[in-house]
C-alpha positions as CSV (number, residue, x, y, z in Angstrom):
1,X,20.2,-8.6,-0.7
2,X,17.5,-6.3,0.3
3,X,15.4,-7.4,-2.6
4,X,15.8,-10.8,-1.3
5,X,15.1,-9.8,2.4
6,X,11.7,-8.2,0.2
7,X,10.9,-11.5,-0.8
8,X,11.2,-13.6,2.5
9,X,9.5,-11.3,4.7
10,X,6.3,-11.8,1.6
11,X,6.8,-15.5,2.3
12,X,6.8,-15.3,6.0
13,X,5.6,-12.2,7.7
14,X,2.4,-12.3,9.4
15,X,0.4,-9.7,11.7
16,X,0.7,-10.5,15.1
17,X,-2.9,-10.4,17.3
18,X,-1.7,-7.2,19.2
19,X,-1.0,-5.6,15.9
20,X,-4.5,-6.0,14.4
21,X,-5.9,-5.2,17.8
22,X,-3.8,-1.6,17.4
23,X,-5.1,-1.6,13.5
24,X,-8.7,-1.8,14.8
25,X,-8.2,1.1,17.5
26,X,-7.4,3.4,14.3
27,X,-9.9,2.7,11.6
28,X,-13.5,2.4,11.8
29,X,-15.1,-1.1,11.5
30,X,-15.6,-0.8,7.6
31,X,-12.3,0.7,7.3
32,X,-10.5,-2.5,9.4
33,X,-12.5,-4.9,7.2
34,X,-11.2,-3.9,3.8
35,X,-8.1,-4.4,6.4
36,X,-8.4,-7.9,6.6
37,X,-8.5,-8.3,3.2
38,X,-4.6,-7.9,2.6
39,X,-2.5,-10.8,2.5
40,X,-1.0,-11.5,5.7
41,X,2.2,-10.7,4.3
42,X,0.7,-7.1,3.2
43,X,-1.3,-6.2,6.9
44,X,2.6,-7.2,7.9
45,X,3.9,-4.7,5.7
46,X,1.2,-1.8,6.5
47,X,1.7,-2.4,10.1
48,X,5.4,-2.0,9.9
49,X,4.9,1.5,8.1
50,X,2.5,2.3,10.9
51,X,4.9,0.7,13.7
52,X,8.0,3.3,11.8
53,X,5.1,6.6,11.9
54,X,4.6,6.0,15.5
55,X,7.9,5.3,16.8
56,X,9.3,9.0,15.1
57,X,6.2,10.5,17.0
58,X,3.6,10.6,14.6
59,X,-0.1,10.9,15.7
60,X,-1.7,12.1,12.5
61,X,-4.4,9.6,12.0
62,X,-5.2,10.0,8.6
63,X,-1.0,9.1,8.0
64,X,-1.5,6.2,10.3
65,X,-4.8,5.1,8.4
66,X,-2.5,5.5,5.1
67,X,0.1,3.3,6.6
68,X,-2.6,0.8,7.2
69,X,-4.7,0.9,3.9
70,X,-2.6,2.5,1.2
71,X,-2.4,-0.8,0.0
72,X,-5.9,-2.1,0.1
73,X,-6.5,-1.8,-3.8
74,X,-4.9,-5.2,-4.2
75,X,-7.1,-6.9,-2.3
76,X,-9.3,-6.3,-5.6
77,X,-7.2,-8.8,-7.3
78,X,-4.4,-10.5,-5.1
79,X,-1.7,-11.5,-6.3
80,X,0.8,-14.5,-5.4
81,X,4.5,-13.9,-4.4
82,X,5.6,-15.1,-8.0
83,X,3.4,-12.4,-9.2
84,X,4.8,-9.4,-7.1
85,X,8.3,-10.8,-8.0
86,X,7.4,-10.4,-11.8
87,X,6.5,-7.2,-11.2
88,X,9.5,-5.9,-9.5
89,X,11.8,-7.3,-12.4
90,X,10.1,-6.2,-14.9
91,X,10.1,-2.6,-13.5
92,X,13.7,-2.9,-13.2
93,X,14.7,-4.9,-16.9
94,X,11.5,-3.2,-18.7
95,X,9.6,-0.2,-16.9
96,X,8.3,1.4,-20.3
97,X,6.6,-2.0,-21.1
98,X,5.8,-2.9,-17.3
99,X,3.8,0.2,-17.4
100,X,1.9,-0.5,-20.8
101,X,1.6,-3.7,-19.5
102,X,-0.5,-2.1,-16.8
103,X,-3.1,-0.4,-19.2
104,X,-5.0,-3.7,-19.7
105,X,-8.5,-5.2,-17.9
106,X,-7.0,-7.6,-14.9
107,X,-6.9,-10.7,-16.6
108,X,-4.0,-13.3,-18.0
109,X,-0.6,-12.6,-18.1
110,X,-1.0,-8.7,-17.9
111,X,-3.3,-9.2,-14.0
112,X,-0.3,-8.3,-11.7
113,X,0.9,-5.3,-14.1
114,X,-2.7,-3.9,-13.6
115,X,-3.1,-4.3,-10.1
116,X,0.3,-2.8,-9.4
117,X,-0.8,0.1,-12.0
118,X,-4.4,0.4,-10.5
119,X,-4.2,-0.6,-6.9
120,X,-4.0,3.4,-5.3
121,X,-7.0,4.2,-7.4
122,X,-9.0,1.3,-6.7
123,X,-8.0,1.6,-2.8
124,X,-8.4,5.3,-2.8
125,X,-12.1,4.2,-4.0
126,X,-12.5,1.2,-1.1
127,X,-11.6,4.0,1.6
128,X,-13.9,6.4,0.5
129,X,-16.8,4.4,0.3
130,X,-15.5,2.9,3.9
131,X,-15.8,6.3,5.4
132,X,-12.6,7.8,5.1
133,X,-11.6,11.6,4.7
134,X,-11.1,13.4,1.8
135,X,-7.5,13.5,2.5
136,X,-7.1,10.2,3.3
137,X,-8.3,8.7,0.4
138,X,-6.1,11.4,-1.9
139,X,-2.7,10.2,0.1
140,X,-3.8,6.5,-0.8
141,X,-4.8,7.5,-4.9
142,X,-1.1,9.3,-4.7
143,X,1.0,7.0,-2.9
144,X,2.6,5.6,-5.8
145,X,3.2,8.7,-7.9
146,X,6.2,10.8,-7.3
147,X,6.5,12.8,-4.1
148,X,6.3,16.6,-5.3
149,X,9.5,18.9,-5.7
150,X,8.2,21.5,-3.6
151,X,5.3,20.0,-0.8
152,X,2.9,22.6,-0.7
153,X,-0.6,20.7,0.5
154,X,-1.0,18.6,3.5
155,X,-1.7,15.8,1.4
156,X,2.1,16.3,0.3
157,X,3.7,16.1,3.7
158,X,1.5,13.1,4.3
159,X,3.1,11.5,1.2
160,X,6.5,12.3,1.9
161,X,6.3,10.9,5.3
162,X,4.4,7.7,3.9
163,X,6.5,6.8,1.2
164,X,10.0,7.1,3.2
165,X,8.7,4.2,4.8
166,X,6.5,2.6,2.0
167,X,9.9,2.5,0.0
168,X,11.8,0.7,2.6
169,X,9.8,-1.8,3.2
């Protein structure tokens, strides 16, 4: 059920103008233009993690610049729905290969394996060159590792708060 409600909202969600007028309030111009390069479906996604952040009082706005761009790295390669779908079974039926599968150059059959594998780093690259903060672009290179045990940096909180979301959605 939920992974079919996953699917659906990929098929169908779509920013709404107010939304990317709030998105362009919290990043700098560079920063809302790597932005627009997500899939509808994906600024969707990004804005819901931020809508979630702000609603449980969060004004941190290098978390709500997470929310918005964590994702960014796939706009490198984008990927069709079919593709993200692949993805997610193979990480359930076979995570070992899904993740060798990932250790390839983005092209063919092994393309959404690598962007899944590759995206933080590649975003976490996009940011910094788009002006964000040190601490920014670590939460987006970590966003897809596992959280910490024990959070000891700022960059830990930031992650904790950012996946519970990130997860859900």
């Amino acid at each position: 059920s939920y992974r079919f409600q996953q699917f659906w909202k990929a098929l169908t969600a779509r920013p709404t103008q107010a939304d990317l007028a709030l998105a362009r309030t919290v990043l700098n111009p560079e920063q809302f233009n790597l932005f627009n390069r997500l899939q509808p479906s994906e600024k969707a996604h990004s804005l819901g993690i931020y809508h979630a952040l702000q609603a449980e009082g969060c004004s941190d706005l290098d978390l709500l610049a997470a929310a918005l761009l964590h994702d960014i790295g796939k706009s490198c390669y984008p990927l069709q729905v079919w593709e993200r779908v692949l993805i997610v079974v193979a990480k359930v039926l076979l995570p070992e290969q899904s993740e060798r599968w990932g250790d390839a150059p983005p092209s063919g059959w092994r393309r959404p394996f690598v962007v899944a594998r590759h995206h933080p780093a590649w975003g976490a690259e996009l940011a910094g060159n788009a002006g964000a903060s040190s601490l920014l672009v670590e939460v987006i290179r970590r966003h897809q590792e596992p959280l910490p045990q024990h959070p000891q940096s700022l960059a830990d909180f930031l992650l904790v708060q950012l996946k519970r979301y990130d997860d859900q959605s």
